[in-house]
C-alpha positions as CSV (number, residue, x, y, z in Angstrom):
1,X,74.2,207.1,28.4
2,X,73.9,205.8,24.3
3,X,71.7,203.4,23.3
4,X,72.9,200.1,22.0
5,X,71.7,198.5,19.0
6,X,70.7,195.2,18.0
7,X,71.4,195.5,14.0
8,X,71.5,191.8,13.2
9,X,71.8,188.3,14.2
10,X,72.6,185.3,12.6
11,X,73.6,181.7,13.9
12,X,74.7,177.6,12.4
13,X,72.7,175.0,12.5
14,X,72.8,172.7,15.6
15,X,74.5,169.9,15.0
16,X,74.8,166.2,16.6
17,X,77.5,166.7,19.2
18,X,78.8,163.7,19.2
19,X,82.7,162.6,17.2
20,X,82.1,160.5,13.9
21,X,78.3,161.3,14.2
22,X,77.4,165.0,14.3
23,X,77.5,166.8,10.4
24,X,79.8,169.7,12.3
25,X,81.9,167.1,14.3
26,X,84.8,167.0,11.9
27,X,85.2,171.1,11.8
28,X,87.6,172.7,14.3
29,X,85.7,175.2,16.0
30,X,87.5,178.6,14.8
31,X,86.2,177.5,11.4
32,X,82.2,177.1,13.0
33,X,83.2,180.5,14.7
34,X,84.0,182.0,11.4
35,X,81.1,180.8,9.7
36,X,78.9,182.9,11.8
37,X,81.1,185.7,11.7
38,X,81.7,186.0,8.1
39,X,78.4,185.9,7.2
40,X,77.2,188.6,9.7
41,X,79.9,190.5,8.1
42,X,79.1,190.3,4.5
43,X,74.9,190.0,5.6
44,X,75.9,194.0,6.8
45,X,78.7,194.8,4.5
46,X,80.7,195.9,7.4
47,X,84.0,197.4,7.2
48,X,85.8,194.6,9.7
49,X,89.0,197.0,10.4
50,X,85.9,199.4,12.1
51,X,85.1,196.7,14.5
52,X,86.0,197.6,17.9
53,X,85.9,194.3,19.6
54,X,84.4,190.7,19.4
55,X,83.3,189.3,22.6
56,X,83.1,185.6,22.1
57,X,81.5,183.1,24.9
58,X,83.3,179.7,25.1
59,X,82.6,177.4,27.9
60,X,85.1,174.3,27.5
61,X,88.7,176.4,26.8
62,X,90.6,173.3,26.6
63,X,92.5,172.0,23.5
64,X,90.8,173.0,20.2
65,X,88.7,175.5,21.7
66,X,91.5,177.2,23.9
67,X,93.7,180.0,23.0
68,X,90.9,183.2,22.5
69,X,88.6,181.4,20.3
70,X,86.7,185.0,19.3
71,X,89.8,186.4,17.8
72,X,90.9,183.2,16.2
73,X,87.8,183.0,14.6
74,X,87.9,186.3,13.4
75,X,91.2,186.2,11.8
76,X,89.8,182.7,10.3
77,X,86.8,184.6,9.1
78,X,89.3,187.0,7.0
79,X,88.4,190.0,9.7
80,X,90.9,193.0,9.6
81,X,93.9,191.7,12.3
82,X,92.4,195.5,13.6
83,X,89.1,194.3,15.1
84,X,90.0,193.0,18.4
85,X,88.5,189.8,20.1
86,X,88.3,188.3,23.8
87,X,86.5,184.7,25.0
88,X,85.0,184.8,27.8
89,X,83.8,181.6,30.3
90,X,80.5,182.3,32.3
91,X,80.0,178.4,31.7
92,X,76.0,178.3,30.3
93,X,75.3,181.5,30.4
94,X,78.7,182.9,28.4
95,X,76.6,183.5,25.2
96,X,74.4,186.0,26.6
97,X,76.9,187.6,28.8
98,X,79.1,187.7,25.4
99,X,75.5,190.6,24.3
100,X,75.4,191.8,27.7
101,X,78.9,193.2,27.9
102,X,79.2,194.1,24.0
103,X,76.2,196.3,25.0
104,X,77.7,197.6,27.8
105,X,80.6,198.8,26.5
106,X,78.6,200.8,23.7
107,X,76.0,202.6,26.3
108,X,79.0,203.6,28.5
109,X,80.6,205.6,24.9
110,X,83.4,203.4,25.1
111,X,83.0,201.9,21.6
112,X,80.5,201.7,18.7
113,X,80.8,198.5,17.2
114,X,80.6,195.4,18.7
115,X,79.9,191.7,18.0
116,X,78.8,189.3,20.2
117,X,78.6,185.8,19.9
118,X,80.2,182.1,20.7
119,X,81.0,178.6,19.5
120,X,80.5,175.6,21.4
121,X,81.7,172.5,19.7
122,X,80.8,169.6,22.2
123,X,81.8,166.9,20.1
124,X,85.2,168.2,20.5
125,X,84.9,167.2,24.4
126,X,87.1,164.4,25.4
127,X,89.5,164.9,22.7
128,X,93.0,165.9,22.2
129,X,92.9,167.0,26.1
130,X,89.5,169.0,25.9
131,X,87.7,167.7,28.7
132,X,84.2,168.9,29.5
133,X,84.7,171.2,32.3
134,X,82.1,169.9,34.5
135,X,81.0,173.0,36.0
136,X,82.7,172.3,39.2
137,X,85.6,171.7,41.1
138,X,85.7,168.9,43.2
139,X,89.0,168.3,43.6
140,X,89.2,171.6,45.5
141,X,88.5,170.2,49.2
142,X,88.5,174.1,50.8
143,X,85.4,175.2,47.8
144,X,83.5,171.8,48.3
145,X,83.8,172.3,52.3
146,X,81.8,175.4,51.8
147,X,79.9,175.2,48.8
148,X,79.3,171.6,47.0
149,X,79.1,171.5,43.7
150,X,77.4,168.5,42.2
151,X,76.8,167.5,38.6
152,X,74.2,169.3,36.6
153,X,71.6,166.5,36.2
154,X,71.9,165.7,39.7
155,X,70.9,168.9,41.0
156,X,67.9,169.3,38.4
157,X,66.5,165.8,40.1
158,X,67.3,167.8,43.4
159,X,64.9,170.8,42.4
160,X,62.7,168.8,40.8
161,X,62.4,166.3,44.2
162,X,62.2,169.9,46.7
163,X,59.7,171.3,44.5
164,X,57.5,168.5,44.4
165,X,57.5,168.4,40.4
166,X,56.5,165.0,39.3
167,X,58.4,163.1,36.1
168,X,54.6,163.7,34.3
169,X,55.2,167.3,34.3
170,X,58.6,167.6,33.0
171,X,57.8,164.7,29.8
172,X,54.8,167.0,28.8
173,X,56.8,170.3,28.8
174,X,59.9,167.9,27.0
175,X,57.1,166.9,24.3
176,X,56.5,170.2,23.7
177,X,59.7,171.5,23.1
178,X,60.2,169.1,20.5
179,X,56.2,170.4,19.0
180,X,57.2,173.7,19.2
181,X,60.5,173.1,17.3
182,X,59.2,171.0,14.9
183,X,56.3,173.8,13.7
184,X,59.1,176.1,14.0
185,X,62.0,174.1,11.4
186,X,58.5,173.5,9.4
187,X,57.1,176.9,8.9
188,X,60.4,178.8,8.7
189,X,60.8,180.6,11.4
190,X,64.6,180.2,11.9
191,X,65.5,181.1,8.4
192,X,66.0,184.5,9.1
193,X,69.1,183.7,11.0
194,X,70.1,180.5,10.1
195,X,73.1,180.2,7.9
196,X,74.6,176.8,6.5
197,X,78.1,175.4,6.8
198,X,80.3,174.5,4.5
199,X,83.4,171.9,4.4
200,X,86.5,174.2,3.1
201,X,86.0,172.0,-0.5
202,X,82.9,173.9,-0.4
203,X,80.5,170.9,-0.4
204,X,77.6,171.5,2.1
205,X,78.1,170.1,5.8
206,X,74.8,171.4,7.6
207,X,71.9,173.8,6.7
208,X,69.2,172.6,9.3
209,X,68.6,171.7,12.6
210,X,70.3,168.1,13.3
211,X,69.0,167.4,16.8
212,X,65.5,167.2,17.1
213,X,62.9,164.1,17.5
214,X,60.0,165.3,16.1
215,X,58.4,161.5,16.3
216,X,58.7,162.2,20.1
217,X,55.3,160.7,22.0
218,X,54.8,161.2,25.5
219,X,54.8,157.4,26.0
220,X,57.9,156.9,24.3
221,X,59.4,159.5,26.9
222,X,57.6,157.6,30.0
223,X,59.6,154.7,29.3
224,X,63.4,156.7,29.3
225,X,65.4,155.6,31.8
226,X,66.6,158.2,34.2
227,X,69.9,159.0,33.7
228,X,71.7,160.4,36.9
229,X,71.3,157.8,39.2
230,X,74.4,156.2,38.6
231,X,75.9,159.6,38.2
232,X,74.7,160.6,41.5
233,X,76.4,157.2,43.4
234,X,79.2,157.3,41.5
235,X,82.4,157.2,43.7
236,X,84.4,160.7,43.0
237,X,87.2,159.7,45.8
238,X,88.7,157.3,48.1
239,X,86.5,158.6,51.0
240,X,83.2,157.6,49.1
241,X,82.3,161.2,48.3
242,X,79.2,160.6,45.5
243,X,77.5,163.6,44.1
244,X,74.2,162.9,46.4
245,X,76.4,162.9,49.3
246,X,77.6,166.4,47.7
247,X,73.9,167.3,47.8
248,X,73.3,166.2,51.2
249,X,75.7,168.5,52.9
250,X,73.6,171.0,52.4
251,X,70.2,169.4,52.1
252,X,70.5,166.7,54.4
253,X,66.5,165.7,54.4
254,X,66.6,165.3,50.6
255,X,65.8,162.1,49.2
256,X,66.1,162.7,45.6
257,X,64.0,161.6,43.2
258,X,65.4,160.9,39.6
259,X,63.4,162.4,37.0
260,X,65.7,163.3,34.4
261,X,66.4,161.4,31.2
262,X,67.8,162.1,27.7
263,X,64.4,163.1,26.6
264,X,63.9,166.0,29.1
265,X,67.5,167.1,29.5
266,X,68.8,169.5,27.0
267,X,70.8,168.2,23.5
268,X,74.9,167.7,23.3
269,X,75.2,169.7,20.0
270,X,77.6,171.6,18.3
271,X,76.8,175.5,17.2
272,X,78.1,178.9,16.8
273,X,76.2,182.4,16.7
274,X,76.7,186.0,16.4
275,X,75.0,189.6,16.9
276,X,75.9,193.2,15.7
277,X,75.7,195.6,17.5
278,X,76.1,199.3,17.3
279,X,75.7,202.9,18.8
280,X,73.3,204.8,17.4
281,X,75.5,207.3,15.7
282,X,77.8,204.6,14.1
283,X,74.7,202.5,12.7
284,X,72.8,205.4,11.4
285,X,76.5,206.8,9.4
286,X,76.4,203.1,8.3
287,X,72.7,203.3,7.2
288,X,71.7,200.4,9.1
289,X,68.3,200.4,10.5
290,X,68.0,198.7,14.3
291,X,66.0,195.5,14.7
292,X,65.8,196.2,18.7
293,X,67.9,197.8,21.4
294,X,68.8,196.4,24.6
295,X,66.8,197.8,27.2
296,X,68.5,196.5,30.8
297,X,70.6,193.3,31.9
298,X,71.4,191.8,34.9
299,X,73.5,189.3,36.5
300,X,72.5,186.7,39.2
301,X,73.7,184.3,41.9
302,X,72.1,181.9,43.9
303,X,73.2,178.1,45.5
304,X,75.9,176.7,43.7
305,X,74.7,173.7,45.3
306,X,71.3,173.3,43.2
307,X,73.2,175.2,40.6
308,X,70.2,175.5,38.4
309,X,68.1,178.1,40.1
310,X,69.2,181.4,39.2
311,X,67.1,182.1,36.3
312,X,64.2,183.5,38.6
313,X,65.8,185.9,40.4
314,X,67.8,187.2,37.4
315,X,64.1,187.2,35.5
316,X,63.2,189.4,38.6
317,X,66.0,191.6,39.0
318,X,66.2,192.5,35.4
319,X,62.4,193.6,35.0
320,X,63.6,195.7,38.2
321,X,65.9,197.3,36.6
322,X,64.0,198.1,33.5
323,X,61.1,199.4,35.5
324,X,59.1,196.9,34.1
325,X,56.8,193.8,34.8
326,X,55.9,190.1,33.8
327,X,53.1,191.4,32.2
328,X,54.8,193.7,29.9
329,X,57.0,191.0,28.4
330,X,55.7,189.4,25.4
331,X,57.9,186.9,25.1
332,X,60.9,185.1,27.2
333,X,63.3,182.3,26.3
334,X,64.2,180.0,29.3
335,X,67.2,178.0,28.6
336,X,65.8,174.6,28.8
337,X,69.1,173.2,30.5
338,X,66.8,170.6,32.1
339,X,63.1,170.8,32.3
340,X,62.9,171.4,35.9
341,X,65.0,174.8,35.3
342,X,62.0,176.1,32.3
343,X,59.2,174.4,34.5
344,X,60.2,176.0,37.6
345,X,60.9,179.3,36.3
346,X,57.2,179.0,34.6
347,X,55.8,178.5,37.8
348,X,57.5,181.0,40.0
349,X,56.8,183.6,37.9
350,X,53.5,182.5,37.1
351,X,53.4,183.1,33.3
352,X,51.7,182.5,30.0
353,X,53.0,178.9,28.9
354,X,52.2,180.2,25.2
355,X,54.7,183.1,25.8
356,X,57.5,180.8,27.2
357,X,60.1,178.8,24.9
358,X,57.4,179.6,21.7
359,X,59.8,177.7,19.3
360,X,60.9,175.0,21.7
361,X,64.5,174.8,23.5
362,X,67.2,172.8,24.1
363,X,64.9,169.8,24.8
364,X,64.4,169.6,21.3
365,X,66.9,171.9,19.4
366,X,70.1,171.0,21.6
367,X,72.8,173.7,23.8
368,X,76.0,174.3,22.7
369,X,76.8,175.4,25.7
370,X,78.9,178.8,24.9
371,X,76.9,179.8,22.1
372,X,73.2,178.9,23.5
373,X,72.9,182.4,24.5
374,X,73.8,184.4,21.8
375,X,71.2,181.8,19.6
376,X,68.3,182.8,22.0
377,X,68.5,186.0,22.0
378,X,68.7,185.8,18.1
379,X,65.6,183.9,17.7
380,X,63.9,186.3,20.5
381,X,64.3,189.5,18.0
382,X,63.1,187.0,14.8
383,X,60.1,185.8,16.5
384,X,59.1,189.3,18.0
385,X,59.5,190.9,14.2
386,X,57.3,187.8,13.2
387,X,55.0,188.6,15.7
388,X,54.8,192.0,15.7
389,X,55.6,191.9,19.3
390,X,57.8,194.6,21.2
391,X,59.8,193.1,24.1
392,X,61.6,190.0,25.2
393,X,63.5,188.7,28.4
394,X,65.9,185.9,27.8
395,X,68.0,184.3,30.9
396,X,69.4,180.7,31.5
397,X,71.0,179.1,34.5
398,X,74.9,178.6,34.5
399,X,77.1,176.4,36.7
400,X,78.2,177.9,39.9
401,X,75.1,178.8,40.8
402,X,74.4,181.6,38.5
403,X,72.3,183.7,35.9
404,X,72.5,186.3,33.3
405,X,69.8,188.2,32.3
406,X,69.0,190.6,29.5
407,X,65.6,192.2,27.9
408,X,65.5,193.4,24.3
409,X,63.0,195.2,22.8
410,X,62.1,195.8,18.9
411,X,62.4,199.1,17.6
């Protein structure tokens, strides 16, 4: 079986996600997606009508972000109408399954060059018939008879109320996040990958990080309302069916405490990012030198009806499947979806909270959902070439109940 190769990676800003607010709002999102993909192109000098495929995560497929997004944005970019393109929806965790199948498909032979990537633009939700998809189905009565699906925030207070993890816990690691991200933006360690955006008059839109709060104080945090209370009463039919209620089916003991606020969930932002990668034989006729390979990936299920706690048996199965352990990992990016989900998986696994998140998360930086992925993995290889470190593991919980997985290391 080939190798596949991590040649480069480069990603937009983060900007607000919200319409009339965020610098990116006003962009449709094959012209964010074609941002990332033109500059990865001319960053590499790569010969578009030679690209075998671009695999593109996208969660919300409605309305501006529907009809293949990846290929659109390609074609936008001024790609070769040659170099194929399929979007793909594993909600959350699209952007790194977006990598994970791109690399699969060059360590089976079947292809030998590949980008990966995605664009979520979540200021574009609500409009023009692009509704969030809310990573669930409740008007399917048969699915919600045997697996309820409650909203996100609900189920992180849910995890956060079985595993006895107190509000205290979860502000300090959200305070972090937005320390970590600030000495990150400060010191340069995203410039490697970060590439601006520009309005088609070619005025500048966005060249850093729009999101973060780096006045943050824990006792600013402390006094946050939490937010999915009313989210978790609130009637979703006739019947009196409320999200805890949803909860309850399965955890019927569960008094759930609500922990979660807009300080220690992750941001609404829009953002876009994409990876090269190559088989060995194609990158060395190119001349391009690797910055890492991929060395396994996995895929994970677990409760649909917590949602959020996949990440630690994907963390598990992956290092499995590598033949490796916790302790040879240097580094690992957690999607901070919540706090619970990076607090929990921090626990379980019982790691190094100065190997976990190193740059902050999504507290701080924001998640465009479809593209969050692709970003991480991205600022994975830039901080292990900063650090001179060798190997990273990157996972992040998805709706449904689920978890990619994928561990990199630097060659």
């Amino acid at each position: 079986m080939s190798e596949a190769w991590i040649i480069d990676a480069c990603r937009s800003p983060r900007g607000i996600g919200k319409a009339g607010k965020g610098a990116l709002a006003s962009f449709h999102p094959q012209q964010l997606g074609a941002t990332v993909l033109k500059a990865i192109a001319e960053r590499n000098s790569i010969d578009t009508a030679a690209v075998d495929d671009i695999i593109w995560g996208t969660s919300s497929q409605r309305g501006d972000q529907s009809g293949d997004l990846g290929r659109m944005a390609a074609l936008s970019a001024g790609y070769d109408v040659r170099s194929s393109g399929v979007t793909l929806d594993r909600f959350c965790g699209s952007g790194i399954t977006a990598v994970n199948l791109a690399a699969a498909t060059l360590m089976s032979g079947m292809e030998d060059l590949v980008i990966a990537g995605g664009t979520e633009m979540m200021s574009h939700y609500g409009q023009d018939g692009s509704q969030p998809s809310m990573f669930l189905d409740n008007g399917n009565l048969a699915l919600r008879a045997i697996h309820p699906q409650p909203h996100q925030g609900v189920c992180a207070d849910a995890i956060a109320s079985l595993e006895g993890i107190d509000r205290q816990a979860l502000d300090e690691l959200a305070l972090l996040s937005q320390q970590r991200a600030d000495h990150a933006i400060r010191n340069g360690h995203f410039a490697k990958s970060l590439v601006p955006v520009y309005h088609s008059d070619g005025s500048l839109a966005l060249d850093q990080e729009e999101f973060p709060r780096p006045e943050t104080t824990l006792e600013g945090l402390s006094q946050l309302k939490a937010s999915f209370a009313p989210v978790a009463d609130y009637p979703l039919d006739e019947e009196g069916t409320t999200y805890r209620k949803l909860v309850q089916m399965k955890y019927p003991d569960l008094q759930i405490e609500h922990v979660h606020h807009a300080g220690n969930s992750s941001g609404v932002v829009d953002g876009a990012a994409a990876l090269l990668l190559a088989s060995p034989s194609y990158a060395r006729s190119q001349g391009w030198k690797p910055r890492a390979r991929v060395v396994a990936m996995a895929n994970m299920g677990d409760s649909p009806t917590l949602m959020l706690n996949a990440p630690v048996p994907a963390a598990r199965k992956v290092l499995a499947k590598a033949g490796l352990t916790v302790a040879d990992i240097d580094l690992f990016e957690i999607n901070e979806a919540f706090a619970v989900v990076a607090e929990k998986f921090i626990r379980d696994l019982k790691l190094d909270r100065d190997k976990v998140n190193v740059n902050g998360g999504a507290m701080a930086l924001g998640h465009p959902i479809g593209a969050t992925g692709s970003i991480l993995i991205g600022t994975m290889l830039d901080e292990l070439e900063r650090r001179d470190l060798q190997r990273g593991l990157i996972t992040m919980c998805a709706a449904g109940g689920m978890a990619p997985a994928i561990i990199i290391e630097r060659l």
